[in-house]
C-alpha positions, -999 to 999 in steps of 0.1 A, spaced: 200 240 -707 198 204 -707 203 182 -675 236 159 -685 219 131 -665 189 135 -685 204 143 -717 187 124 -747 220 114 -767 230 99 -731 196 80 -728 202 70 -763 240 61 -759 231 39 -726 205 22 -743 221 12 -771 255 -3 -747 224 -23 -727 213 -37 -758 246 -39 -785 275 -36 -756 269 -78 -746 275 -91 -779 306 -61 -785 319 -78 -756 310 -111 -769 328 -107 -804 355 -93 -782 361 -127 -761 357 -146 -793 385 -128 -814 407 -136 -785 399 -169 -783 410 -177 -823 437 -154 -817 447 -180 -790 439 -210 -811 457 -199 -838 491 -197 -818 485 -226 -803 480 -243 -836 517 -222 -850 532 -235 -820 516 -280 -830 528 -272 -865 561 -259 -855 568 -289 -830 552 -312 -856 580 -298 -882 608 -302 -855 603 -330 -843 601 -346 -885 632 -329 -890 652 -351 -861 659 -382 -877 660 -409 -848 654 -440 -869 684 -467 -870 688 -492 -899 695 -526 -889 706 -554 -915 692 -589 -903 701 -623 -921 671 -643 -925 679 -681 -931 649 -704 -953 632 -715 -926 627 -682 -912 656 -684 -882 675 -652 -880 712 -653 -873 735 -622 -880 716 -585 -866 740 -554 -876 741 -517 -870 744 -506 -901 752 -468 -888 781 -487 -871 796 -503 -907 807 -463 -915 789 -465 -953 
């Protein structure tokens, strides 16, 4: 009978997780870290989408005389049309 502690399949097993079991780990980290890019970009698009969708921009009619002097400024939300 075999020793378990000396076992060759376990020599062979803890060999290969000192040479392979770094980069397993490695490729691990990495997936999470697109995984956490990849939400973070959803969550800039999303905002980026909301934030287009508010309209905040207010029309103003100005009178502009020849020489350049403004006189009359207007609302035009104000006007109702």
């Amino acid at each position: 009978m075999i020793d378990s502690k000396h076992s060759p399949y376990l020599d062979a097993r803890r060999e290969w997780n000192e040479r392979y079991g770094s980069y397993i780990a490695q490729a691990r980290q990495w997936r999470l870290v697109a995984l956490l890019c990849v939400l973070a970009l959803i969550v800039a698009v999303g905002g980026a989408f909301y934030f287009a969708q508010r309209s905040l921009l207010i029309p103003y009619v100005v009178e502009v005389g020849r020489e350049g002097t403004w006189g009359y400024l207007n609302n035009y939300c104000e006007q109702g049309s």
